[in-house]
C-alpha positions as CSV (number, residue, x, y, z in Angstrom):
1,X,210.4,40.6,23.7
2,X,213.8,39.1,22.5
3,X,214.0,35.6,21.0
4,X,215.3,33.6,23.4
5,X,218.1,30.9,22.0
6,X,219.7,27.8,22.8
7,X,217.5,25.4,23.0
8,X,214.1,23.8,20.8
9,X,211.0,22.2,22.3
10,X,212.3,19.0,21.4
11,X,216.1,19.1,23.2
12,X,213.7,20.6,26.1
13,X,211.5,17.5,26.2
14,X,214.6,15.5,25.7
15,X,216.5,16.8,28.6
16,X,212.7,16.6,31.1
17,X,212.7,12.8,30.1
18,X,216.8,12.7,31.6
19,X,216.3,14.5,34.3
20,X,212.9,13.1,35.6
21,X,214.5,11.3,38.3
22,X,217.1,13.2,38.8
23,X,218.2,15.5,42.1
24,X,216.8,19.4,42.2
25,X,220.8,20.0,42.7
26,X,221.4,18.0,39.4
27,X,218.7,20.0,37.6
28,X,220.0,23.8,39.4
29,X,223.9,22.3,38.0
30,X,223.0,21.7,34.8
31,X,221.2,25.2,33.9
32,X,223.8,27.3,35.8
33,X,226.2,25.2,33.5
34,X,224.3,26.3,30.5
35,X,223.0,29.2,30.7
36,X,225.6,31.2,33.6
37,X,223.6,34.6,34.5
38,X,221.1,34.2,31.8
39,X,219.2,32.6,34.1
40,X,217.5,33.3,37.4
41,X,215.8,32.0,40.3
42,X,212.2,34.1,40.8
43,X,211.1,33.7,44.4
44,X,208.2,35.1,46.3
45,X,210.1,33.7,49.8
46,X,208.3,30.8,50.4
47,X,209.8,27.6,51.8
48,X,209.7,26.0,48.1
49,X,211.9,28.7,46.4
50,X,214.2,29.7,49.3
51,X,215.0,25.7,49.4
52,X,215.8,26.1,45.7
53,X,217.9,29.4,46.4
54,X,219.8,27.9,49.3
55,X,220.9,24.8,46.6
56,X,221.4,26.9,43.9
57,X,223.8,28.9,46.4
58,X,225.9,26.4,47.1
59,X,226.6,25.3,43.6
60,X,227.1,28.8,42.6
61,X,226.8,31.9,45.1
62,X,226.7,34.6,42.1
63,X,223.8,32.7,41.1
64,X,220.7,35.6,40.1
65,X,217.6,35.4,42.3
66,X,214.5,38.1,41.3
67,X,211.3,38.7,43.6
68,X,208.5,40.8,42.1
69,X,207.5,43.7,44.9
70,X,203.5,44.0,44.0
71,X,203.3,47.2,46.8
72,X,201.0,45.1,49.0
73,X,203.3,42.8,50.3
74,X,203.3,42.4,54.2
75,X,206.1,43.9,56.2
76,X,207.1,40.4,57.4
77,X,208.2,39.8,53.7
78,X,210.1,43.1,53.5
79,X,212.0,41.9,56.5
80,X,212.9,38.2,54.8
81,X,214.0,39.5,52.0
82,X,216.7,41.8,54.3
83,X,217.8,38.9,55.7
84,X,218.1,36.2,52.9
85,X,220.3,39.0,51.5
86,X,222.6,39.2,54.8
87,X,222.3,35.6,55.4
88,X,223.8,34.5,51.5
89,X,225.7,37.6,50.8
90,X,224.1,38.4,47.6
91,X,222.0,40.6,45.8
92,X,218.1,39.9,45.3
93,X,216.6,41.9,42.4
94,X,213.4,43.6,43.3
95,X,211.0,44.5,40.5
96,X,208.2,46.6,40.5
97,X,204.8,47.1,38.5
98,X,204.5,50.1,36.3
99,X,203.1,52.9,38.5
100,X,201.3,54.5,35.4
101,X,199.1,51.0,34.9
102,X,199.0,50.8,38.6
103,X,197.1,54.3,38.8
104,X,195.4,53.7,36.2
105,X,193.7,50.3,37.6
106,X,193.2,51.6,41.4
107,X,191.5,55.2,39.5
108,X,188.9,52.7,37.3
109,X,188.6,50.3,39.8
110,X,189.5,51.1,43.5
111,X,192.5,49.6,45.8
112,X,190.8,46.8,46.9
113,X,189.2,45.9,43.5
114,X,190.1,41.9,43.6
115,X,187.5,41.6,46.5
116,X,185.1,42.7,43.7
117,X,185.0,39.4,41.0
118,X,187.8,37.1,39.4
119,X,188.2,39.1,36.7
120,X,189.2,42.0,38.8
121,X,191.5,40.1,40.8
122,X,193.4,39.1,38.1
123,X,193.3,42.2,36.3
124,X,195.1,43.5,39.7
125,X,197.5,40.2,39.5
126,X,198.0,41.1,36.1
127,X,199.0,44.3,36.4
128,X,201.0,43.9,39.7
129,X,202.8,40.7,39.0
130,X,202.7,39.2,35.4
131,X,203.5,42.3,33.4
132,X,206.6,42.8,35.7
133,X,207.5,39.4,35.5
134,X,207.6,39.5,31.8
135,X,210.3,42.8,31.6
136,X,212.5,40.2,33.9
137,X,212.1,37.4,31.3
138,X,212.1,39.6,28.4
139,X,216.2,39.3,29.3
140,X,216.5,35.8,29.8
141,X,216.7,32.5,28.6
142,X,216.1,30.4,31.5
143,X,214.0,30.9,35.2
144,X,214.0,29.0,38.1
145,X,210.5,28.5,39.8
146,X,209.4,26.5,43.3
147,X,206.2,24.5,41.5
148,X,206.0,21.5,42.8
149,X,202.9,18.7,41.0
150,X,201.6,18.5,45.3
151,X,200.7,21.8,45.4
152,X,197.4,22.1,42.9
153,X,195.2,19.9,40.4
154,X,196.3,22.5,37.5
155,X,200.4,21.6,38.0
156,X,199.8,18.4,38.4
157,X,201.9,17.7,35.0
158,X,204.6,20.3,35.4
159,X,208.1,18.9,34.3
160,X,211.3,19.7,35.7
161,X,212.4,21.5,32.0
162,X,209.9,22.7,30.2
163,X,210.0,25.4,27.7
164,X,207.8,28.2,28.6
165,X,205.7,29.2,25.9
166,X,204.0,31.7,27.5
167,X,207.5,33.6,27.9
168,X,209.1,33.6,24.4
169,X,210.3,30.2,24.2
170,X,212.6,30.5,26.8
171,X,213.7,27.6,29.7
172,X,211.4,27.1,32.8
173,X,212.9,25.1,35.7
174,X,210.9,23.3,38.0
175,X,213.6,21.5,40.3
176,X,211.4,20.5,43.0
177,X,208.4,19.5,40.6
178,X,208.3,15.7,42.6
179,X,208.9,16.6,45.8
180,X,206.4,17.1,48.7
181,X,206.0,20.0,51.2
182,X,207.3,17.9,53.3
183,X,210.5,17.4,52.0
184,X,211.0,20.7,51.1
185,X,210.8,21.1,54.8
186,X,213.2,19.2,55.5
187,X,215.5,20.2,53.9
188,X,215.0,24.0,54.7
189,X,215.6,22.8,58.5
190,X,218.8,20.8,57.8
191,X,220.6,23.2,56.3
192,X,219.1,26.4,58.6
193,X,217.7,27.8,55.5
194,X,215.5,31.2,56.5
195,X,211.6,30.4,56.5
196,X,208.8,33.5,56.7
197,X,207.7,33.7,60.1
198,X,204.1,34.0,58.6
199,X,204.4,30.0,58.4
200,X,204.1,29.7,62.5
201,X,201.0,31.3,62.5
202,X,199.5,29.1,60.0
203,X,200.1,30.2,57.1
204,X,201.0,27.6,53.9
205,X,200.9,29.9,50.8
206,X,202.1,33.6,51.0
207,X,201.6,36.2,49.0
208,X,199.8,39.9,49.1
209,X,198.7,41.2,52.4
210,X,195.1,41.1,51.5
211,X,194.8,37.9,49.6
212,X,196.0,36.0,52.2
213,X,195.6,34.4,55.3
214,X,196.0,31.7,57.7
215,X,193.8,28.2,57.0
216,X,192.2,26.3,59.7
217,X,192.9,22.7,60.4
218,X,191.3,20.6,57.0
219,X,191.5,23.2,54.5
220,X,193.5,22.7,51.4
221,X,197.0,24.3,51.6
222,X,195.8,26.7,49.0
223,X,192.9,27.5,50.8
224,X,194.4,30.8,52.2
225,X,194.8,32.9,49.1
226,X,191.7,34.4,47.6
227,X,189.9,32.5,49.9
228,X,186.5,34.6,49.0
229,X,186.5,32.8,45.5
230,X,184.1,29.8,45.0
231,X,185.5,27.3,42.2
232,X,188.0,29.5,41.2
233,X,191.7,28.5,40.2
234,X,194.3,29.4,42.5
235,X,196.1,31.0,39.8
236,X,197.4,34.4,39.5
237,X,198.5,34.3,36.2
238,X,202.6,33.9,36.5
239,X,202.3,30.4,35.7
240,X,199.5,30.2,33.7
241,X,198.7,32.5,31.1
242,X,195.4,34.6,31.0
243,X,195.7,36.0,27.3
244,X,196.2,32.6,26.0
245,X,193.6,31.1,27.2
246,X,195.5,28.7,29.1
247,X,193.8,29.5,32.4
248,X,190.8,28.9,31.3
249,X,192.0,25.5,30.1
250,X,193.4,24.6,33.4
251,X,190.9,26.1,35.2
252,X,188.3,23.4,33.5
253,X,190.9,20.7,33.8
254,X,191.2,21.0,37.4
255,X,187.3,21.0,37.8
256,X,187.9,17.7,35.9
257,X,190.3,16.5,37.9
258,X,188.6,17.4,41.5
259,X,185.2,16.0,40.3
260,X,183.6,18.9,39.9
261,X,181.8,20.6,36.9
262,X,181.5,17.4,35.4
């Protein structure tokens, strides 16, 4: 992995405390400022990161917006991703787990392995989405991401900088970190942004075919992915490191945090 440059952990604290209170269009300006097309927006098509891609747009349309393509991705998806690229005019770059590793886990294991345990889930995670995700940050120095503190006990304390030690070092942007799905919503229908169509049919949180679905009224919005788990974090590893043993920590922190496992 190349060193990533420009900035310490202590100008990145530096500039978090700044921009605490400041707008996600403030944030997206300042890093497409400073870092130009070493830096990208990663986006799975959610509301949360197609809000960010629709601001980022408008302050720059050659702005550089990456989805990871696991291979089990609904159709519905496919289709978004057609028409976010019609609807802005610009290119999305589509990355792709190794097939070698791929075959390798599905020969071992089987193709529907993460029904099996939590380790084998996130060995298929792993191996579908983190180790691609790394190659695309390998190259930069700064990535955009839709966390928001709302959206689960373990990103409670996500900043709007950080530097992303899990990555090399490099810049991780979190420009909606205090808003709520709410707003986020609102602003994807004032400005006509393109939403997945899985979110009328009750959907909150997208992502493979087969480790999702729609929750029923109550549930955590969270509840649809991996929703055969029991205690497990709702993690898949992008934003929270396996080999570091940083899920583990946040896994016990949110069991903390909930009440639970105490």
């Amino acid at each position: 992995m190349m060193e990533h440059i420009g900035l310490d952990e202590q100008a990145i604290h530096s500039l978090a405390t700044s921009y605490e209170d400041r707008s996600p269009q403030d944030v997206l300006g300042w890093a497409l400022a400073r870092f130009g097309s070493r830096m990208a927006i990663c986006t799975s098509f959610q509301i949360d990161g197609m809000a960010i891609l629709d601001m980022a747009w408008r302050i720059d349309p050659t702005v550089r917006v990456f989805t990871i393509d696991t291979g089990r991705l609904p159709q519905d998806t496919y289709d978004l991703i057609d028409t976010v690229r019609q609807h802005y005019q610009i290119e999305i770059e589509v990355y792709y787990p190794d097939a070698t590793q791929v075959e390798s886990v599905v020969r071992r294991h089987g193709m529907n392995l993460f029904y099996q345990d939590v380790d084998l889930r996130l060995l298929c995670c792993q191996t579908r989405k983190v180790l691609p995700l790394r190659r695309v940050l390998s190259s930069l120095d700064a990535w955009v991401t839709g966390l928001r503190r709302d959206q689960l006990s373990s990103r409670a304390d996500t900043r709007k900088i950080e530097a992303d030690n899990d990555h090399g070092g490099l810049v991780k942007l979190n420009p909606l970190a205090d808003w709520t799905e709410e707003r986020v919503w609102d602003y994807v229908r004032a400005h006509g942004v393109p939403t997945h169509p899985f979110y009328d049919q009750g959907y909150t949180s997208i992502g493979c075919e087969p480790c999702t679905r729609p929750i029923s009224a109550g549930e955590d919005h969270r509840a649809g992915r991996w929703w055969w788990e029991n205690g497990a974090l709702k993690e898949c590893g992008m934003h929270c490191s396996i080999e570091s043993g940083r899920f583990q920590r946040e896994y016990d922190a949110s069991q903390n945090r909930d009440g639970e496992g105490i």
